[in-house]
C-alpha positions as CSV (number, residue, x, y, z in Angstrom):
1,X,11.7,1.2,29.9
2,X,8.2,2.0,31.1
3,X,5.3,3.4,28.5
4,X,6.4,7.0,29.8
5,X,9.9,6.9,28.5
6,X,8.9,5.2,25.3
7,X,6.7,8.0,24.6
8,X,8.6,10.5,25.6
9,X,11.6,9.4,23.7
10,X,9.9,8.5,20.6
11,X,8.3,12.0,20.8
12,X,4.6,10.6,21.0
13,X,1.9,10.4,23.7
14,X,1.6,7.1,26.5
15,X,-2.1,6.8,24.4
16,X,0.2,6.6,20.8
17,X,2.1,4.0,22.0
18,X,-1.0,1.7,23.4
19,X,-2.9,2.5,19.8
20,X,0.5,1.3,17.8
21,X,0.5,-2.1,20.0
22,X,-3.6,-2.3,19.2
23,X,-3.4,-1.3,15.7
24,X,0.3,-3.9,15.3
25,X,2.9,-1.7,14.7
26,X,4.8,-2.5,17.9
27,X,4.3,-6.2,19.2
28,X,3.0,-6.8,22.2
29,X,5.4,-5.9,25.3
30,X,6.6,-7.7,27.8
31,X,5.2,-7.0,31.6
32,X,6.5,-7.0,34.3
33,X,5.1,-8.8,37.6
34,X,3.3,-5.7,38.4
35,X,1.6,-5.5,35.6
36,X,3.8,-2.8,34.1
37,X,4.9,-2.9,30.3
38,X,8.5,-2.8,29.9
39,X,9.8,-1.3,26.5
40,X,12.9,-1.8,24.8
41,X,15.0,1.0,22.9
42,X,14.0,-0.8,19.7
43,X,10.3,0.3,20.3
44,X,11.5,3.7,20.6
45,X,13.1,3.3,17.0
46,X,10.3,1.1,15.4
47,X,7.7,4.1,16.4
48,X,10.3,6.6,14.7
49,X,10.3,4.7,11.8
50,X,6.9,3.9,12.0
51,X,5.8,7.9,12.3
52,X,8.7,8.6,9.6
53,X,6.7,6.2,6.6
54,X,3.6,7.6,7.8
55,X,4.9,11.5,7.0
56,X,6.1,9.8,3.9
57,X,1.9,9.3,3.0
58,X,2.2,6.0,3.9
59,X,-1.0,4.8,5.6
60,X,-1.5,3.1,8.7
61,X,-2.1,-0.1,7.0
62,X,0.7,0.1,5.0
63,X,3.2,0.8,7.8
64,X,1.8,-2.5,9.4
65,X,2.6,-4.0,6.1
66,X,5.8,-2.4,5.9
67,X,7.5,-3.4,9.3
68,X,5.9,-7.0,9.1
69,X,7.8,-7.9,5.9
70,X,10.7,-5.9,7.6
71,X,10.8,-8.4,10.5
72,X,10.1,-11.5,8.3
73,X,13.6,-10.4,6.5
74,X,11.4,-10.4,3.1
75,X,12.3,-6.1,3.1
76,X,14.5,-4.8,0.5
77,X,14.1,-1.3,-0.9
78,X,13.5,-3.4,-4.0
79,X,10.6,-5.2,-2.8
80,X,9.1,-2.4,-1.0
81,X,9.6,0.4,-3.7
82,X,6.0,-0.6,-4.7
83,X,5.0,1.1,-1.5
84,X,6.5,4.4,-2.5
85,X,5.1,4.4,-5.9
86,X,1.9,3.8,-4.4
87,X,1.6,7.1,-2.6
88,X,3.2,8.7,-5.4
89,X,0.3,8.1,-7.1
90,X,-2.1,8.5,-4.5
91,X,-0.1,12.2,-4.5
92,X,0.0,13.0,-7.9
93,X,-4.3,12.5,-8.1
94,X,-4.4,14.7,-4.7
95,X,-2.5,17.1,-7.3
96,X,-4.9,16.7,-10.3
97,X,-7.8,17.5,-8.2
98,X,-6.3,20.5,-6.0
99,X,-5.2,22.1,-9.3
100,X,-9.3,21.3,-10.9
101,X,-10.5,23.0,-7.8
102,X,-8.1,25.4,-7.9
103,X,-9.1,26.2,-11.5
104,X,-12.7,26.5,-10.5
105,X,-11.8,29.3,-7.7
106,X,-9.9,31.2,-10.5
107,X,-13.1,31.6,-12.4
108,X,-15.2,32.3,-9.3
109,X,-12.9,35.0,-8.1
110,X,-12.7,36.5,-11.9
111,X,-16.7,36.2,-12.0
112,X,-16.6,37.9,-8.8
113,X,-14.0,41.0,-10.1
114,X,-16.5,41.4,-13.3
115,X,-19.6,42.2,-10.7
116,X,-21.0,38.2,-10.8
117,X,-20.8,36.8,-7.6
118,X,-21.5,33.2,-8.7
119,X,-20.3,29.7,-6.6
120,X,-21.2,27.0,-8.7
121,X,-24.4,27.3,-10.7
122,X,-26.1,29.3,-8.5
123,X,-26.4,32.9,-8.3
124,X,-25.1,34.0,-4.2
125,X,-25.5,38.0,-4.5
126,X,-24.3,40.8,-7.0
């Protein structure tokens, strides 16, 4: 398969695919005489999975991480649950602070309905 395909298939852009072979998700592909890449339907299904851990709040690091341990046969859902966890947390402390700031607008609104248009410290209007 040419770049084209790949992307297509795997539901990405031709300029995805060339940043996943810089970045290491996908190894480097074999080329033709021309000069052209040729692809696999396994690169298709290691950018799926690839785009799949990243919606899961993995970053791109850790899906580099991920897939190398996957193709050293050292992946188990066991050994990797630490990944998981990981964004879990990252997630939760995303929470903590969206519900703080979300706290904060509460009062500013409620400032706001009793005639004090405050943001912060400082006084905006009346």
């Amino acid at each position: 398969m040419k770049i084209g395909q790949v992307a297509a298939l795997a539901g990405v852009s031709v300029d995805t695919v060339r940043f996943y072979e810089r970045r290491g998700v996908l190894p480097a592909p074999e080329r033709m005489p021309s000069g052209y890449r040729t692809y696999t339907p396994a690169t298709v299904e290691r950018i799926r999975l690839a785009r799949r851990l990243q919606a899961l709040g993995l970053t791109l690091d850790e899906v580099v991480d991920a897939l190398h341990a996957t193709d050293q046969g050292d992946a188990t859902c066991a050994s990797e649950r630490w990944r998981l966890e990981a964004v879990l947390k990252r997630i939760d402390a995303k929470i903590t602070e969206l519900r703080a700031v979300r706290r904060d607008i509460t009062k500013v609104i409620g400032a706001c309905d009793r005639g004090e248009c405050v943001f912060g410290e400082g006084e905006v209007g009346g």
